[in-house]
C-alpha positions in Angstrom: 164.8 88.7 -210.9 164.9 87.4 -207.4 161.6 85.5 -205.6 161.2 86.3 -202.1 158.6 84.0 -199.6 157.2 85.0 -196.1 155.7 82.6 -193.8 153.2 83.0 -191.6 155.8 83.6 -187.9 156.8 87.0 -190.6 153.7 88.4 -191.0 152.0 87.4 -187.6 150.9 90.8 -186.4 151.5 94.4 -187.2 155.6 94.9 -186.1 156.0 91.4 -188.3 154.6 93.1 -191.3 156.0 96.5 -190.7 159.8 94.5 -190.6 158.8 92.5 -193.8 158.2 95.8 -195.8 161.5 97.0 -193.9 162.7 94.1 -195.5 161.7 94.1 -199.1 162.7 98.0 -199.1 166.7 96.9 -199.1 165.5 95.3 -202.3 162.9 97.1 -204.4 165.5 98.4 -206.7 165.3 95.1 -208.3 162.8 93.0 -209.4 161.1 91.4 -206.8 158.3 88.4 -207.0 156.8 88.6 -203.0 155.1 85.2 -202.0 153.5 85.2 -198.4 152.1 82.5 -196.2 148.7 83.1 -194.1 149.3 85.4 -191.0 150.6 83.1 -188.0 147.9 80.5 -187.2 145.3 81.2 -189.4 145.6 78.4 -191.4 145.1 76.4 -188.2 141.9 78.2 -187.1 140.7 77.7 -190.8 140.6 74.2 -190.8 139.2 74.2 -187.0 136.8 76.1 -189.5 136.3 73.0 -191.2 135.9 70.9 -188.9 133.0 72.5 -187.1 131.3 73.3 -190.6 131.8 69.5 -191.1 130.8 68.3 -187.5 127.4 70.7 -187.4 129.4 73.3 -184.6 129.6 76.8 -184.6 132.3 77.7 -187.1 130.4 81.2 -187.6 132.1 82.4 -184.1 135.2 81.0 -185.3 134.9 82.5 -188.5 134.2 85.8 -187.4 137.4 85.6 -184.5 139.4 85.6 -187.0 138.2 88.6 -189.1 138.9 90.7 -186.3 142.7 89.0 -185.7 143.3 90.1 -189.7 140.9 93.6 -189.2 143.0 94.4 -185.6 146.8 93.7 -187.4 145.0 96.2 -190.5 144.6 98.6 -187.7 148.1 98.5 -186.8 149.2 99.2 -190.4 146.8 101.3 -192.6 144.5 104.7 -191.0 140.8 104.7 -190.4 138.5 104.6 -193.2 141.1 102.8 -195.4 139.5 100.7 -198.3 141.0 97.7 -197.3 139.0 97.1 -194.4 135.7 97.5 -196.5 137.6 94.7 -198.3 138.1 92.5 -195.6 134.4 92.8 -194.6 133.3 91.6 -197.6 135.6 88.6 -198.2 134.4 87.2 -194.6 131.3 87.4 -196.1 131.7 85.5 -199.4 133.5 83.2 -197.7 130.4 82.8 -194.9 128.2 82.5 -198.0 130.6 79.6 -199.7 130.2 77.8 -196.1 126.5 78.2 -196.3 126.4 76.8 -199.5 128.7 73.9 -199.6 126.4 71.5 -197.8 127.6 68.1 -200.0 130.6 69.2 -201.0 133.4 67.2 -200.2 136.1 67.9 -196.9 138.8 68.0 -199.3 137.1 70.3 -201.6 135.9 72.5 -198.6 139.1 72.8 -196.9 141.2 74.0 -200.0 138.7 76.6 -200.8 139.0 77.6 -196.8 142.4 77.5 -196.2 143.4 79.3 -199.5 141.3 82.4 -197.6 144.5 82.9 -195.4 146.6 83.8 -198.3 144.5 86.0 -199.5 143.9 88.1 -196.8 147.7 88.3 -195.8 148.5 89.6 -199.3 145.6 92.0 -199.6 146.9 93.4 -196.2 150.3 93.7 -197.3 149.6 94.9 -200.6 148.3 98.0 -199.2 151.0 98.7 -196.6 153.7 98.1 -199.5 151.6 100.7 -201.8 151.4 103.6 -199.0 155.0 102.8 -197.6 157.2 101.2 -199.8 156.7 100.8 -203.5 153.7 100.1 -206.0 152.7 96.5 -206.4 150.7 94.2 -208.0 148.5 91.5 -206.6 148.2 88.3 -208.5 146.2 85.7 -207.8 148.3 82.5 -207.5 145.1 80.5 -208.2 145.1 82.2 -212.4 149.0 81.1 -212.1 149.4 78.0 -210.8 147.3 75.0 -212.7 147.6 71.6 -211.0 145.8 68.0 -210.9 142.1 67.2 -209.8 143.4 66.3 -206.1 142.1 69.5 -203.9 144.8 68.9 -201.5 148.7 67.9 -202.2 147.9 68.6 -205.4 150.4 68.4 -208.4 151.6 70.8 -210.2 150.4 71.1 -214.5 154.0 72.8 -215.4 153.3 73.6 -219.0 150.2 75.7 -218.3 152.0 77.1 -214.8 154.5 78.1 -217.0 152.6 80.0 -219.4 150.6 81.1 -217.3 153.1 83.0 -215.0 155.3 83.6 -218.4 152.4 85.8 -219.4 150.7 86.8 -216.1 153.9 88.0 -214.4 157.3 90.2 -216.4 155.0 92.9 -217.1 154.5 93.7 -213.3 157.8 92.8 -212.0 159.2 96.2 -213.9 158.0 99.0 -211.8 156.6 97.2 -209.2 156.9 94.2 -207.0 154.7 91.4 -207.3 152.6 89.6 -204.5 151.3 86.7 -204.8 150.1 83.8 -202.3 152.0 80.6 -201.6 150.4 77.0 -201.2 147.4 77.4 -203.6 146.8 76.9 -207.1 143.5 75.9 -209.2 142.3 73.0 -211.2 141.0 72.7 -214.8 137.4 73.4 -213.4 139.1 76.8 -212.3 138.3 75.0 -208.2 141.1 76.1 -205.2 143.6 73.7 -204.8 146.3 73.6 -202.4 150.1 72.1 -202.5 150.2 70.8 -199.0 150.9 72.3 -195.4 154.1 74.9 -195.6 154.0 74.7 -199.4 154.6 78.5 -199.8 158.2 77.5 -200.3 157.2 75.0 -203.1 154.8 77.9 -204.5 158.3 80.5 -204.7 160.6 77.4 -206.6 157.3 77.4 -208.8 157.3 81.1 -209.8 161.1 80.8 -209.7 161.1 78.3 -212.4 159.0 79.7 -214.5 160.4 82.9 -214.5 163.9 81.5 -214.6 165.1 83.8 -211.6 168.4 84.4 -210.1 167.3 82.6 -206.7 164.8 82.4 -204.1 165.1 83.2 -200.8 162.7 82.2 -198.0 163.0 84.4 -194.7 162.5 82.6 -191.5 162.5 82.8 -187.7 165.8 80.7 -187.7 169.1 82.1 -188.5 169.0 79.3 -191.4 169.1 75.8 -191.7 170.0 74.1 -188.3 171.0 70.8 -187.1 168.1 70.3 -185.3 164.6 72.5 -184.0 166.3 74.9 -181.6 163.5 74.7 -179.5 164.1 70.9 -178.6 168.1 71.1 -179.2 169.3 74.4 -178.0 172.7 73.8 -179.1 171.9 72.7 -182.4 174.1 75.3 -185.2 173.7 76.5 -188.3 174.6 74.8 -191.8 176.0 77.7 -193.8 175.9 75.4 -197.0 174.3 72.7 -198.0 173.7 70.5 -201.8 170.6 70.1 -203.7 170.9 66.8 -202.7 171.6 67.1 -199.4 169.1 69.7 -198.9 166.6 67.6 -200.9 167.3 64.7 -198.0 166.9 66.6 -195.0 163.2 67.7 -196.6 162.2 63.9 -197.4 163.0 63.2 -193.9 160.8 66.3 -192.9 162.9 68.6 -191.9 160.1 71.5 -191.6 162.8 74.7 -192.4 161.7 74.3 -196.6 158.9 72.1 -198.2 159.8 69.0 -199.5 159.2 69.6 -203.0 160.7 73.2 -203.1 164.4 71.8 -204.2 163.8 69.4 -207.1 162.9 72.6 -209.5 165.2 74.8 -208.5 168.4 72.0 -208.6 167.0 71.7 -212.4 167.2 74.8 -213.0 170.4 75.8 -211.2 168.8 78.6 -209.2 170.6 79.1 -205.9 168.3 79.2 -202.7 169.0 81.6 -199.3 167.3 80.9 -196.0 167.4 83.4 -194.0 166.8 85.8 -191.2 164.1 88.1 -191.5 165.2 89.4 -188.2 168.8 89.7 -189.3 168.3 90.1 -193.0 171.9 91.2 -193.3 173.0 87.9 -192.1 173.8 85.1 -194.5 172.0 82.3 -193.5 172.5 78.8 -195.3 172.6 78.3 -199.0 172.1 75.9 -201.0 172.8 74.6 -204.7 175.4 73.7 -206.5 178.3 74.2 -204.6 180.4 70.9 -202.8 179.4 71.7 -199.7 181.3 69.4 -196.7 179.9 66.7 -195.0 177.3 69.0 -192.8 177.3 67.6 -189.3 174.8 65.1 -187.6 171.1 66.7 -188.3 167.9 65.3 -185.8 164.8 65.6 -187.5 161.2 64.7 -185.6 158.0 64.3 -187.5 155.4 64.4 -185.1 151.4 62.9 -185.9 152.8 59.8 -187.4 150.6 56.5 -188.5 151.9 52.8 -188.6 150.3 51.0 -191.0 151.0 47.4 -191.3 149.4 44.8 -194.5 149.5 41.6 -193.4 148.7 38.2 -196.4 145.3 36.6 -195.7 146.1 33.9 -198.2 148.9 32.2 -196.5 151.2 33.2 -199.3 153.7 35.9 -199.1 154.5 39.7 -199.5 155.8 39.4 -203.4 155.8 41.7 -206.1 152.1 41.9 -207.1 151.8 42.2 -203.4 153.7 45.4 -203.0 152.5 46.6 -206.4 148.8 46.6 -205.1 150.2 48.4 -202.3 152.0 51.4 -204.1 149.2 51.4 -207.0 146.6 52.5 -203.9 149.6 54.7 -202.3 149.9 56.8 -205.5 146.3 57.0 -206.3 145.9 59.0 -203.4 148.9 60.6 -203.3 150.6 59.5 -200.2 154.7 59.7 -199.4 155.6 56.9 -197.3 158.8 58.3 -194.4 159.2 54.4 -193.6 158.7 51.2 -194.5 159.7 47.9 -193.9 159.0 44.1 -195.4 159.0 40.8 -194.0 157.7 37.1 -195.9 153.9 37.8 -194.6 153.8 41.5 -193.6 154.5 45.2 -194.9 154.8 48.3 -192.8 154.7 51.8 -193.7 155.0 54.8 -191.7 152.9 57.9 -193.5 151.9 61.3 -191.8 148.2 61.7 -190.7 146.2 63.7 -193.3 143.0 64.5 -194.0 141.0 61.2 -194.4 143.6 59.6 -196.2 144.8 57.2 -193.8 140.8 55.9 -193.9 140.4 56.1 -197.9 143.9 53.6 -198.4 142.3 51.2 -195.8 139.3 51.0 -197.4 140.9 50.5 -201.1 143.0 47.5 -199.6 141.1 45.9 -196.6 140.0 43.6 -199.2 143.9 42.4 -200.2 145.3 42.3 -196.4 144.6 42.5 -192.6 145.2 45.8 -191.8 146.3 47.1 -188.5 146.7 50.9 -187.6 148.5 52.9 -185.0 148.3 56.6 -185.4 149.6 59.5 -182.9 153.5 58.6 -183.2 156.2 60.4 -183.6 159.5 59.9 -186.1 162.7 60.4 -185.3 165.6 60.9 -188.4 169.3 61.2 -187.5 171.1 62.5 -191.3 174.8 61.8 -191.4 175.0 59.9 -187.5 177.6 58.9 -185.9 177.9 57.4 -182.3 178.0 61.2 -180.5 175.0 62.0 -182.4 173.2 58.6 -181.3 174.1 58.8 -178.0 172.4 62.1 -177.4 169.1 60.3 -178.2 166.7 59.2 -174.9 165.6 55.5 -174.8 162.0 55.4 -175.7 159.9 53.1 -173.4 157.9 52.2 -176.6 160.1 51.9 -179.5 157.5 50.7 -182.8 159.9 50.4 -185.2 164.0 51.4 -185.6 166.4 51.3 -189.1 169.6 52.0 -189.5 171.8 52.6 -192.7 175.1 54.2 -193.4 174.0 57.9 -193.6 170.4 57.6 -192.0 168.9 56.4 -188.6 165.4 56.2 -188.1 163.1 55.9 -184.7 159.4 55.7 -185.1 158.2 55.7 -180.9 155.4 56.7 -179.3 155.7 59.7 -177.5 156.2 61.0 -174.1 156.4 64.2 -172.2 160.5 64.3 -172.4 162.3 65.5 -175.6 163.8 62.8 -177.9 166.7 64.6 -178.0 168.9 65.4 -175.1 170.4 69.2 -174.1 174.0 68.8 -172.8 172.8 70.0 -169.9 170.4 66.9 -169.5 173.3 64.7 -170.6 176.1 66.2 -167.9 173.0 65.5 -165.2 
C-alpha cells in the first residue's frame, strides 16, 4: 500500500486536477490512500472568512466568492447537471448556517470548523472526477479517522484510537478502489473539527501511513524535491536527492515549508521511506528520504517569515533559574507553542515563536504576572543547516539584526525585514 498527498499549488484549478488524476492513473493498479490539501488559496480566504465573521464584516460576500472559485474549477471537470454541484450548493449553505449560528463560539473553535471546509470540497471535487475518469473511490472523512486532543488548532494526535480507527475504517476500500481522504483535520472526543496546523496534509499522509503500515508516502509538489533553498529567493539553489530522517526531521524544525514538521517522526519509527516529488514530472525521482546514509547534503537557507520576539525579563531582582524557565515552558506547552529560538541571560529570556492565532496574547497574559514582557512581532528568521563560510557569505547584512546564533551545524538570523532578499543570487553577488 502506498499513501499519496496533494497540496493545494496540485489541485488549484481544473488542468491541476486533470494532471493529478493523470497522475494517480500510473498507479491505480495498486493500492492507493489519496490525501489532498484545499484547492490553492482557499484556506487563506477561509480564515479572511474568520476574520470578518469575527470583526462584524461581510464574510457572506467572501463566502460566496469562493463557492464559485470551487463551482467554476467543477465546471472545468464534470458536465452540466452533475450531482456534485447540487452538492456544493448545499455545503456553502450549511456552512453559512454554522456561521450564523456560532455567535460565542470561540476563534479557535470557529476557524477549525472553517478551514476544514476546504478539504472537503477539494475531495468531493476530485472524488467525482476520479469516479467518471479514472477508477472507483471512496471518500472518507478524515474527521471519523483521525482522533486528537481538546486544542481545535495544532492539535495532537490520540494514536491508539487513530489507529483503530483507520485499521477499521480503511483496508476494506483500498482493494478495489482508491481512497480519498482530507489532510490537516481530525476531530476531538466531542466529535468537534480539529486541525493539525498550516500545511499539515503531509503530517495527515505519515498518519494514515502509520496506521496502515504502508510501503511509503509520497507527497507531490511544485518543486522538483527538496531544495537547498526557496527557488523563488535562490534561483540557484539544487536539489537534495537524499536525505536522513534526521536530517530531514532538522530541516523541518527549522521550517523548511517543503514537508510539515511533524510528518517524519512516524514514519522514521516505522521505517516507511518518503518521496517528494514532481507532480509535473512524476517520472522524475525527486528526494528521498529514510534510512539510508545519505552524505553531508550541502549548505540549506531556510526563512520563516511572521516571526515574534518575545523577551521575560525578572521583576524580583533575582535571576533567570530553573523555576524560572520551568514557569516559562509549563505556559509554552499548555498552549502548545514550538519555540525556533531562544536565548538566556542572568535577568532575561528570549524566545522566537511564529505568530498564530491569539497565542502570542494568551502566553502573555498567563505570565505577565511572573516577568516584564516585551514583544516584537512581524520578523523574519533566517536558518543556514550545514554552513560554511561560502554559504554565509551569500547572506546580505541586515540593517536591523534582533538577534544572531551560531553553532557547529546551524546559523540562525532573526532581522527585521526589508524589501531586498536575505539571500543573494550570484548575479547580485558578481554586481
Amino acid at each position: 500500500m502506498k499513501v499519496f498527498k496533494f497540496g493545494g499549488a496540485s489541485v488549484k484549478d481544473a488542468e491541476s486536477v486533470k494532471n493529478v488524476a493523470s497522475v494517480i492513473k500510473r498507479f491505480c493498479d495498486e493500492e492507493l490512500v489519496v490525501v489532498v490539501s484545499a484547492m490553492g488559496k482557499t484556506t487563506n480566504a477561509l480564515e479572511e472568512v474568520v476574520e470578518l465573521f469575527f470583526n462584524k464584516g461581510d464574510w457572506q460576500t467572501k463566502l460566496n466568492d469562493i463557492k464559485d472559485f470551487h463551482i467554476s474549477i467543477a465546471q472545468g471537470l464534470l458536465p452540466e447537471g452533475h450531482e456534485l454541484f447540487e452538492r456544493i450548493e448545499s455545503i456553502f449553505e450549511t456552512i453559512a448556517d454554522y456561521l450564523k449560528g456560532a455567535e460565542g463560539n470561540g476563534y479557535s473553535e470557529v476557524y477549525s470548523e472553517m478551514v476544514s471546509q476546504g478539504e472537503l470540497l477539494s475531495t468531493r471535487i476530485i472524488k467525482h472526477y476520479l469516479n467518471d475518469n479514472v477508477k472507483k473511490t471512496a471518500w472518507i472523512d478524515a474527521r471519523r479517522m483521525v482522533r486528537t486532543d481538546n486544542h481545535f488548532t495544532d492539535s495532537r494526535v490520540d494514536w491508539e484510537l487513530t489507529k483503530r480507527n483507520i485499521k477499521s475504517g480503511i483496508p476494506q476500500h483500498t482493494k478495489d478502489g482508491i481512497v480519498i481522504s482530507q489532510g490537516f483535520i481530525g476531530s476531538n472526543g466531542q466529535g468537534k473539527t480539529t486541525t493539525l496546523g498550516r500545511e499539515g496534509s503531509d503530517f495527515s499522509a505519515a498518519i494514515f501511513a502509520t496506521c496502515l503500515q504502508a510501503e511509503s508516502v509520497t507527497v507531490w509538489k511544485d518543486v522538483p524535491g527538496v531544495m537547498t533553498a526557496d527557488p523563488r529567493k535562490m534561483p540557484e539553489a539544487t536539489i537534495i536527492p537524499e536525505l536522513t530522517y534526521m536530517d530531514a526531521a532538522e530541516m523541518t524544525y527549522y521550517g523548511a515549508s517543503i514537508i510539515h514538521p511533524r510528518t517524519i517522526k512516524p514514519l522514521a519509527q516505522n521505517k516507511i521511506k518518503l518521496f517528494v516529488r514532481p507532480f509535473t514530472a512524476p517520472e522524475n525521482d525527486g528526494t528521498v528520504i529514510g534510512r539510508g546514509h545519505a552524505k553531508q547534503h550541502p549548505a540549506s537557507f531556510i526563512v520563516k517569515i511572521k516571526q515574534v520576539f518575545i523577551s521575560f525579563k525578572v521583576t524580583d531582582f533575582t535571576f533567570i533559574d530553573e523555576k524560572k524557565l520551568s514557569i516559562i515552558f509549563n505556559a509554552l506547552d499548555q498552549l502548545n507553542i514550538k519555540t525556533n529560538l531562544m536565548q538566556t541571560s542572568a535577568v532575561s529570556f528570549q524566545i522566537c515563536i511564529d505568530k498564530k492565532f491569539d497565542k502570542v496574547e494568551k502566553l502573555v497574559q498567563m505570565l505577565e504576572g511572573e516577568f516584564e514582557i516585551d514583544v516584537r512581532e512581524g520578523l523574519e528568521l533566517l536558518t543556514v543547516i550545514a554552513h560554511n563560510a561560502e554559504a554565509l557569505s551569500q547572506i546580505y547584512q541586515r540593517e536591523e539584526v534582533i538577534l544572531e546564533q551560531k553553532s557547529e551545524a546551524v546559523y540562525h538570523l532573526l532581522y527585521v525585514p526589508e524589501k531586498k532578499h536575505i539571500i543573494m543570487t550570484e548575479e547580485k553577488k558578481r554586481a
